[in-house]
C-alpha positions, 0 to 999 in steps of 0.5 A: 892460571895454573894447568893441569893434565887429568888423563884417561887412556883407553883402548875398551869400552868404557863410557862411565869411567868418562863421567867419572873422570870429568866429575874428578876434573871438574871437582879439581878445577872448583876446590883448587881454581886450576884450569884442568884439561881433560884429555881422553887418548882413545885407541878403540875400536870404532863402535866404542869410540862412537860411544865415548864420543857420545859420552864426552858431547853428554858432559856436562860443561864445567867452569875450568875444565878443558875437555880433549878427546883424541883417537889415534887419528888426532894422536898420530896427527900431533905426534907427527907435526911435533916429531917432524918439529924437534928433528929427531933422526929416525922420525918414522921409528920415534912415531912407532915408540910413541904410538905402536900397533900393540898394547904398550902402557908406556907409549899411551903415557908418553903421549900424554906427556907430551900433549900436557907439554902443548896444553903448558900444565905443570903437572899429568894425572893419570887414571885408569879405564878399568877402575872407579873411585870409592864412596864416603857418605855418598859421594867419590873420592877424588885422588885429585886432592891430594895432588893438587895439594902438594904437587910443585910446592916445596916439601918443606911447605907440604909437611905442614899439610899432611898427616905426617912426614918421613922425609929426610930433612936434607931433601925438604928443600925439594918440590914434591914430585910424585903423589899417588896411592893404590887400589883396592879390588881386584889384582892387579895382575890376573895371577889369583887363579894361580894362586887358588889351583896351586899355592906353590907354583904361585910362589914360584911363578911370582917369585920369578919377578923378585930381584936375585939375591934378596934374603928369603923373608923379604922375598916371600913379603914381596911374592906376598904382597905383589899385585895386591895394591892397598888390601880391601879396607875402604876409605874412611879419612884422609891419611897422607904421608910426605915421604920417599915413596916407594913405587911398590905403593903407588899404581899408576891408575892413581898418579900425579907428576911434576913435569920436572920428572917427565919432561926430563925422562919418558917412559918405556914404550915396551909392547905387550909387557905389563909394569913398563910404565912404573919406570918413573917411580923408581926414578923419583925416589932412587934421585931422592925427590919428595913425594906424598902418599895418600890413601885414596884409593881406586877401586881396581876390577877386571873387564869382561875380555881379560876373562875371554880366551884371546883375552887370556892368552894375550894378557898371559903374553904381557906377564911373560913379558914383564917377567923377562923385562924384570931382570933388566929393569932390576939392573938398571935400578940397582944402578939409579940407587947406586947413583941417588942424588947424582942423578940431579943436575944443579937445579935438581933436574934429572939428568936424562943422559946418565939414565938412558947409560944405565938403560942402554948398559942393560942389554949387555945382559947375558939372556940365559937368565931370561931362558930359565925364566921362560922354563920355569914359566913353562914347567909351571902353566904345565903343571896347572894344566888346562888354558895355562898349558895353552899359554905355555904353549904359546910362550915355547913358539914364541921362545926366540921373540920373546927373549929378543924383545926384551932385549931390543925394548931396553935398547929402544927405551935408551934410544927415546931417552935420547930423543926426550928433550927434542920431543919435548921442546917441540911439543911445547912449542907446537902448543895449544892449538896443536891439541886437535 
């Protein structure tokens, strides 16, 4: 029986998303006679975590699915017998890339990939724990249809089954690799404010992660449309297009992959930066494998401690941080586009090796560029005042780490590239009774 990895990672409180997510589970498992494993990576705090234990004992059973709810505890326990598993130098510093002390959107990824690995699923699905399915005649929709329907299959078998195709027909022998959607809601990003204090410090503060070089109407399309996801208009029918897709329609609260694409290259494992873990979209579509995009969206909200103080300041943190990653992540896409097809091997596998040059090539960049970033960073919250000028303030004492880390994350991104394939063989090896 096929498998398949339905994901929820979380570090918050969020006991509802859990049913949520094992009614979508248990929905793909009775449309599609799949075996869904349900896996809950759980990095809150004790009290919270005793909630979602709770909530997970309260699910009810459903034929097909397989629920795995992992704290950091289990998750470090897995990473450690797999890690010492593929001989990988350096076992201690792999083990901190896979499950760092700080936030990382990449790292939580990573582990599930590696888990589906054991679990043998052919494909990860990945939702989000601050967001929720919309409604149509009183019941969720499931972004989980759509994948399940053409992830794997070959494009030129999907094209019968969506409502259209815009794919090159040299790339229709292909599997579908990727399908996702966005969401509607909230930004994504807690730049809103900015734009409703002053319209044209937003221009230039969002203009900061637009690549250098772009004609200026695609640059204000961009800046226009960054962090909106899909607008606001609700779900009314299934719309799905066979395609490249490009990563800045797709979220990755709203995801499903082939293993061929994440068996093959991991994630960054970037600390405390936000969009690191968008990495393989952009590799999907410059290697030219097919895709669907499909217009089930999530509904996106912010949670009550993004609006707090230290919530604030440290959410401003992980916006800096993508801002500064922006310019080396840039070069390493223009480099993957420049490399399209050649990036697949025979068999139409990505070529690990080649990536993680071009990842690696990255931290020769002369990090000037990344210091005006950071003073036109500063000039702007200052000039929005109030907690902004809080923020800048904490950006000027932390100038140096900053610039540094952005440098040092491409380096250790390249480093795990490196190390994929081992971790990965281990990991399947270790296998289901590994997953405890």
């Amino acid at each position: 029986m096929r498998r398949v990895c339905l994901t929820l990672p979380t570090n918050r409180a969020c006991a509802g998303t859990i049913g949520a997510v094992a009614a979508e589970a248990a929905y793909g498992a009775r449309e599609f006679g799949v075996e869904v494993h349900l896996l809950i990576l759980d990095s809150a705090v004790a009290p919270v975590l005793a909630e979602h234990r709770a909530a997970v004992a309260a699910l009810p059973p459903a034929p097909g699915v397989v629920v795995h709810h992992l704290d950091e505890r289990a998750q470090r326990d897995f990473l450690r017998r797999v890690i010492d598993r593929s001989g990988v130098a350096e076992p201690d510093r792999v083990l901190d890339l896979m499950l760092p002390a700080g936030v990382s959107y990449g790292a939580c990824t990573n582990r599930a990939f590696l888990i589906a690995e054991a679990l043998g699923c052919e494909s990860v699905h990945r939702r989000d724990s601050d967001s929720r399915y919309q409604q149509l005649d009183g019941a969720p929709v499931f972004p989980i249809h759509p994948e399940l329907t053409a992830l794997g299959r070959p494009a030129t078998e999907v094209a019968g089954l969506v409502s259209r195709s815009r794919l090159d027909p040299g790339y229709a022998h292909r599997p579908v690799a990727l399908v996702g959607a966005s969401f509607i809601g909230a930004m994504s990003v807690d730049v809103a404010e900015i734009r409703d204090l002053d319209p044209e410090v937003y221009q230039e503060v969002i203009g900061l992660s637009v690549p250098a070089g772009y004609p200026e109407i695609w640059r204000r399309n961009l800046i226009e449309e960054s962090f909106r996801g899909a607008g606001t208009a609700p779900f009314t029918a299934d719309r799905t297009t066979l395609t490249s897709v490009s990563p800045t329609r797709v979220d990755m609260c709203n995801l499903g992959l082939a293993r061929e694409v994440y068996a093959r290259v991991p994630l960054p494992p970037a600390t405390d930066t936000i969009g690191s873990d968008y990495f393989l979209l952009h590799l999907v579509q410059d290697a030219r494998l097919p895709g669907v995009l499909h217009n089930r969206h999530i509904v996106n909200y912010h949670t009550a401690e993004r609006r707090s103080e230290a919530g604030f300041l440290a959410y401003q943190e992980r916006f800096a941080k993508f801002l500064l990653s922006t310019r080396y992540f840039d070069a390493v896409y223009a480099r993957l586009a420049e490399a399209g097809e050649a990036l697949l091997d025979a068999e139409g596998l990505v070529l690990a090796p080649a990536v993680a040059g071009f990842v690696r090539d990255s931290t020769g960049l002369d990090r000037a560029a990344g210091a005006e970033q950071l003073d036109v960073l500063d000039r702007c919250y200052r000039k929005l005042s109030g907690r902004w000028a809080a923020a800048a303030d904490r950006f000027a004492d932390r100038r140096e780490r900053l610039l540094d880390r952005a440098r040092q994350d491409m380096a250790e991104f390249a480093g795990l590239i490196d190390a994929w394939e081992p971790l990965v063989l281990a990991g399947r090896s270790e296998g289901i009774a590994g997953v405890r």
